[in-house]
C-alpha positions as CSV (number, residue, x, y, z in Angstrom):
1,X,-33.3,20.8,79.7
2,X,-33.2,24.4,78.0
3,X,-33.3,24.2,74.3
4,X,-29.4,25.9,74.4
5,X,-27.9,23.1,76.7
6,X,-30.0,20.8,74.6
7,X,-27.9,21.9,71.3
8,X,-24.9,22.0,73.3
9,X,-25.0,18.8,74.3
10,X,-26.1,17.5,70.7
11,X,-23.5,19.1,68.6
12,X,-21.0,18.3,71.4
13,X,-21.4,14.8,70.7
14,X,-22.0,15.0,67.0
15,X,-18.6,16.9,66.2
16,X,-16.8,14.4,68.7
17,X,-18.1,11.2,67.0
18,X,-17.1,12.8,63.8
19,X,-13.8,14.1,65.0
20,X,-13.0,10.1,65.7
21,X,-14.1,9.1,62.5
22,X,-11.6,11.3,60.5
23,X,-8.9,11.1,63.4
24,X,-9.2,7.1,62.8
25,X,-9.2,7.9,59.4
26,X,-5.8,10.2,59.2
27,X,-4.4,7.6,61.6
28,X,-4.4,4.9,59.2
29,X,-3.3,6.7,56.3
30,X,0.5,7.8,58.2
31,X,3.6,6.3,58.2
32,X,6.8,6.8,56.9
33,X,7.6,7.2,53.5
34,X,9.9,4.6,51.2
35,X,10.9,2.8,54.8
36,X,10.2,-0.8,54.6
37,X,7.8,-2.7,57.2
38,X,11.5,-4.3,58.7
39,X,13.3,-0.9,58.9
40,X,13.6,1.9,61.8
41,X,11.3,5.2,61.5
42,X,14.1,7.3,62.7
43,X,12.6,8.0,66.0
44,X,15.8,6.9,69.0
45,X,15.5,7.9,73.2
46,X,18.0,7.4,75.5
47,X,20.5,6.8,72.7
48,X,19.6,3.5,72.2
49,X,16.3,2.8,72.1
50,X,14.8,3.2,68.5
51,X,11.4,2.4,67.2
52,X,10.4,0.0,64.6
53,X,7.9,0.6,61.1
54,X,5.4,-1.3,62.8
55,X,1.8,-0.2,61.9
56,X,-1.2,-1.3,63.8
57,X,-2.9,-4.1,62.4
58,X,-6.4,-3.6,60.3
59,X,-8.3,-5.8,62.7
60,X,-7.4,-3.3,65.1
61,X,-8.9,-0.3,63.4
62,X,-11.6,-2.0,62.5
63,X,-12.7,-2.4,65.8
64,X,-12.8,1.6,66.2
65,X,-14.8,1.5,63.5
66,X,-17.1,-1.2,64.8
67,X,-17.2,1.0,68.0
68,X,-18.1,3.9,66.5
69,X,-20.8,2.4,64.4
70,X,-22.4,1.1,67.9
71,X,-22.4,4.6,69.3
72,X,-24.3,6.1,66.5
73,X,-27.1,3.2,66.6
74,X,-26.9,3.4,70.5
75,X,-27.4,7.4,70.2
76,X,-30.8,6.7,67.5
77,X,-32.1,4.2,69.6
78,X,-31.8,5.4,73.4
79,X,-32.0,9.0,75.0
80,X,-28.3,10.3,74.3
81,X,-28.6,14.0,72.7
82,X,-30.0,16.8,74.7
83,X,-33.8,16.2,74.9
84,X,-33.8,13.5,72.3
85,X,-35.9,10.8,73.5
86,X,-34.7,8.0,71.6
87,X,-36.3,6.0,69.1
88,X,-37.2,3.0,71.3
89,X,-38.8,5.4,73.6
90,X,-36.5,3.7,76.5
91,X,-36.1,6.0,80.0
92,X,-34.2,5.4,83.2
93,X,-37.7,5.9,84.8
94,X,-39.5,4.1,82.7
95,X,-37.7,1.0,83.4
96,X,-37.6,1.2,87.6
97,X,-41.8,1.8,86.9
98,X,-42.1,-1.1,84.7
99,X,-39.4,-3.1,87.2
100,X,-41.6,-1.7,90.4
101,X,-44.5,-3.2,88.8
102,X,-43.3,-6.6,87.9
103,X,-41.8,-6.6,91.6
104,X,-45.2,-5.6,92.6
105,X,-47.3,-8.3,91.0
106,X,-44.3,-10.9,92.1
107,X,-44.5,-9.9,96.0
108,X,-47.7,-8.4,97.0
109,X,-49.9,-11.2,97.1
110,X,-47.5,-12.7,99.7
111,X,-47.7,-9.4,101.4
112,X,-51.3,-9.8,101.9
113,X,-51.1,-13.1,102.9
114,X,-48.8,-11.9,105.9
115,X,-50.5,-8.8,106.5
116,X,-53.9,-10.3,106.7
117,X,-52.5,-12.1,110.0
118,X,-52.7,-11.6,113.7
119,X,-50.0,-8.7,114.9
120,X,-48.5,-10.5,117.7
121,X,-48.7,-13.7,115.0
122,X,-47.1,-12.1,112.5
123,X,-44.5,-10.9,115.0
124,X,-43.8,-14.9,115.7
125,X,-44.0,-16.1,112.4
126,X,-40.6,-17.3,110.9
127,X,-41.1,-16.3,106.9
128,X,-42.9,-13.5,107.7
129,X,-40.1,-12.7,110.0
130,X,-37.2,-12.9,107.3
131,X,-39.2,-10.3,105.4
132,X,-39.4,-8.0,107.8
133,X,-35.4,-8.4,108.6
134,X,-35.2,-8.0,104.9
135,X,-36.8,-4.6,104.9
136,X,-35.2,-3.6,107.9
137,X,-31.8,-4.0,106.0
138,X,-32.5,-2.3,103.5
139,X,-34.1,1.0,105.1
140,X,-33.5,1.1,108.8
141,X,-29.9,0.1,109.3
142,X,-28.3,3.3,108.4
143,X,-29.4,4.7,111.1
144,X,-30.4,2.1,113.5
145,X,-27.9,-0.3,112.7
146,X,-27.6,-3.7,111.4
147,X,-28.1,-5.6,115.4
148,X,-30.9,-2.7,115.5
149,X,-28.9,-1.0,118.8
150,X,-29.0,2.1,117.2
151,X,-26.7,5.1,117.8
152,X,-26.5,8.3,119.5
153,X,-29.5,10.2,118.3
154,X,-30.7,7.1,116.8
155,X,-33.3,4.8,119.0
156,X,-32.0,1.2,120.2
157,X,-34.9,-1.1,119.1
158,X,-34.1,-4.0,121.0
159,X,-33.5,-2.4,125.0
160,X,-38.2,-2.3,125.3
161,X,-37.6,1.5,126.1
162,X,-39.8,3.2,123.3
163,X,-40.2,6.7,122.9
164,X,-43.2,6.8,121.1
165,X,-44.6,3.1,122.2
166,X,-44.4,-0.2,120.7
167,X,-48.3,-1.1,120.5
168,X,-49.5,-1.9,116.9
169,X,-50.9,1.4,116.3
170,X,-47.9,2.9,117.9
171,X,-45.1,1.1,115.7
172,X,-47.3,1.6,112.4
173,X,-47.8,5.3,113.0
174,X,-43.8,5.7,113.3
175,X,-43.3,4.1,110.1
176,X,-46.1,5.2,108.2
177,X,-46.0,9.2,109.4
178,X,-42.7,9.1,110.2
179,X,-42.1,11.2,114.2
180,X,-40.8,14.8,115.2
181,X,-39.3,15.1,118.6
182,X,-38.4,18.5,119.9
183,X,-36.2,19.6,122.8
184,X,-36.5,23.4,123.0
185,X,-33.3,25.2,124.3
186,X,-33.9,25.9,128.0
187,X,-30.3,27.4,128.6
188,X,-32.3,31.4,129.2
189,X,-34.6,29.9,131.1
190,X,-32.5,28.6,133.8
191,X,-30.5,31.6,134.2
192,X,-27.1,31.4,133.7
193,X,-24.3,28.5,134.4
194,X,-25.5,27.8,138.0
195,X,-28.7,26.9,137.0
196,X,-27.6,24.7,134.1
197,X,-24.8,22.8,136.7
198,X,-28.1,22.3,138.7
199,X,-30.1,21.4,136.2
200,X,-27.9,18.5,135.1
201,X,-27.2,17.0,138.2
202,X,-30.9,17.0,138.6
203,X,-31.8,15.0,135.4
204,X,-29.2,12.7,136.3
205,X,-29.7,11.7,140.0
206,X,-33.2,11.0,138.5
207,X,-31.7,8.3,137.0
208,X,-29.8,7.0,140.7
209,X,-26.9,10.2,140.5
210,X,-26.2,11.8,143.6
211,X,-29.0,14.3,144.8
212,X,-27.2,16.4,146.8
213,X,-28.7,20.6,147.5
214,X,-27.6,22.0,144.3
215,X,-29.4,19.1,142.3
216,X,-32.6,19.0,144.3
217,X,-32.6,23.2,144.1
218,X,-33.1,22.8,140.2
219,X,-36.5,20.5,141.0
220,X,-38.9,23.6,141.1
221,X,-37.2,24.7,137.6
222,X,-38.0,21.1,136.6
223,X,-41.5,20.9,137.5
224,X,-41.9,24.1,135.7
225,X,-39.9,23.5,132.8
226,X,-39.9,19.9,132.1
227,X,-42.8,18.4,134.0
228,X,-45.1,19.2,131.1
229,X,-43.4,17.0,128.5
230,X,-41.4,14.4,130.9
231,X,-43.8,14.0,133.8
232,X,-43.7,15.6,137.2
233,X,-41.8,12.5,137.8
234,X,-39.5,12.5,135.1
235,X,-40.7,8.9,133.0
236,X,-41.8,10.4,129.6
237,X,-44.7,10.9,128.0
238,X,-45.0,8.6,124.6
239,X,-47.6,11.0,123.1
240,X,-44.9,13.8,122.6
241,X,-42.1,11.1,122.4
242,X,-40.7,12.9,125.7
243,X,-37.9,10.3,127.0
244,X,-37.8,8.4,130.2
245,X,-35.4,10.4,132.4
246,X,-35.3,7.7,135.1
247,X,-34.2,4.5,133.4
248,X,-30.5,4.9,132.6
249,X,-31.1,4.8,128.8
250,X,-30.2,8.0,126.8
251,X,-30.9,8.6,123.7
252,X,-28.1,11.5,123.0
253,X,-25.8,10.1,125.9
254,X,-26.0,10.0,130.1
255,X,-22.6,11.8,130.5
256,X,-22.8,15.4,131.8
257,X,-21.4,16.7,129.2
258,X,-24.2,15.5,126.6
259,X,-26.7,16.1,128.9
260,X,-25.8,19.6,129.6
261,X,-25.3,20.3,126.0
262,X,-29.2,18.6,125.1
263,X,-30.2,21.9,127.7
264,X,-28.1,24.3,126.5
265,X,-29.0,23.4,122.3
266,X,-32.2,21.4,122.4
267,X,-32.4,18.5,120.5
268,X,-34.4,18.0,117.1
269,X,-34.9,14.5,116.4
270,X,-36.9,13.0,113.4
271,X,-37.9,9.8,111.6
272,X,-39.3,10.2,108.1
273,X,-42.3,9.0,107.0
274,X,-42.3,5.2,104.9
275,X,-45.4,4.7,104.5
276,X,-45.9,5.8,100.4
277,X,-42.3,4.1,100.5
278,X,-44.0,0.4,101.8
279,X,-47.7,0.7,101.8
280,X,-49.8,-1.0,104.1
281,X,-49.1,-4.6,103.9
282,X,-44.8,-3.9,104.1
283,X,-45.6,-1.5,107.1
284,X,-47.4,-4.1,109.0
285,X,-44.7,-6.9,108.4
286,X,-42.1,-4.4,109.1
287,X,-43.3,-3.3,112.9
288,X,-44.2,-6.9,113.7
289,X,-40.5,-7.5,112.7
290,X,-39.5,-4.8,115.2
291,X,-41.5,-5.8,117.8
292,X,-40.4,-8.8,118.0
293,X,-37.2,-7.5,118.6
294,X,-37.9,-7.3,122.2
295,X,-39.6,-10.1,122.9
């Protein structure tokens, strides 16, 4: 924080604390004069309705004071004025790194203990199992949901159609490096509206559409355009994460409308990296909770 903000925000709270003190103060030094505790103060609204000599009680005060008191020990002994550190030396990240490494010492050893096992083991195993569901809660269902069925844009992890494959190596590479998929915007390419119309109706009858003239006229543009990354054939290719055109599962959507824009604007798709998040042994439990979602 610069050193001005740092005054700012010193005095700021300085002045204020002392402001309540003497408005506390003031406070309980009013009241009417020569009216007795049982008579009016003079004050009437509405014509009829008139307030009472009533004073707050001490106790009451007391406990401004009391609370005031607290905030000037709590602003010594924590980080509360501009760059002051506080004397007990306390920090917001100081406490999640000594938390993270009580959590640590807890957990880890049971980590091991799964991770040490068999993949396709672990997969089948039913504590290791609620781990990896645990995990997957808490970082995977925003965008893959809580059943795991994903959403546009977002994989389905239980339909055994994987983009980038489900071997071990496969699913710990995902997590760990986290993926980049790229469709590049072939709209120029295909020259205009015609060619888009036929493009689509290709991609879909490659999926059981209708392959009328039009679509099959846009299969030299395919093999030209698309073969490299989806297969002369159209089935994928996991090593560029290049979708399955034939299997009636879309990733973006099957309607024409989705797939013609996916042509038109290209798709960039990504999954970030977890593995600094986990480490290796939370990785491991993870994917073998993931495969087993298709078993």
């Amino acid at each position: 924080m610069p050193a001005f903000w740092h005054w700012f925000v010193a005095a700021g709270t300085i002045v204020f604390v002392i402001w309540c003190i003497w408005l506390i103060t003031w406070s309980a030094k009013q009241g009417p004069q020569n009216v007795a505790d049982d008579d009016l103060v003079g004050h009437k609204w509405d014509g009829d309705i008139e307030e009472w000599n009533n004073p707050a009680p001490k106790w009451w005060l007391y406990l401004y004071f009391i609370t005031i008191a607290w905030a000037i020990g709590y602003m010594i002994a924590y980080p509360s004025l501009g760059n002051y550190k506080g004397m007990l030396g306390w920090s917001q990240a100081g406490q999640y790194e000594a938390e993270m490494q009580a959590a640590t010492e807890n957990y880890e050893p049971i980590y091991e203990k799964f991770a040490a096992m068999d993949f396709v083991e672990l997969s089948q195993n039913a504590e290791a199992q609620a781990l990896g569901k645990s995990l997957f809660a808490s970082y995977c269902t925003t965008c893959h949901g809580s059943d795991a069925r994903g959403a546009a844009g977002y994989p389905n992890l239980t339909d055994d159609d994987w983009q980038w494959g489900n071997t071990e190596a496969e699913l710990l590479t995902t997590i760990g490096n986290g993926r980049q998929a790229a469709m590049p915007v072939l709209a120029p390419a295909l020259g205009g509206d015609a060619g888009i119309d036929n493009m689509v109706k290709y991609v879909k009858s490659l999926s059981g559409g209708e392959a009328d003239a039009e679509a099959m006229s846009a299969q030299p543009m395919f093999m030209a355009l698309c073969s490299a990354c989806h297969g002369p054939d159209g089935k994928g290719n996991k090593i560029f994460g290049a979708p399955n055109l034939t299997d009636e599962i879309w990733l973006y959507g099957g309607s024409t409308e989705t797939i013609r824009e996916t042509i038109v604007n290209g798709r960039n798709g990504q999954m970030p990296a977890h593995g600094d998040l986990f480490g290796e042994n939370r990785t491991k439990i993870l994917a073998a909770y993931i495969y087993s979602l298709t078993q």
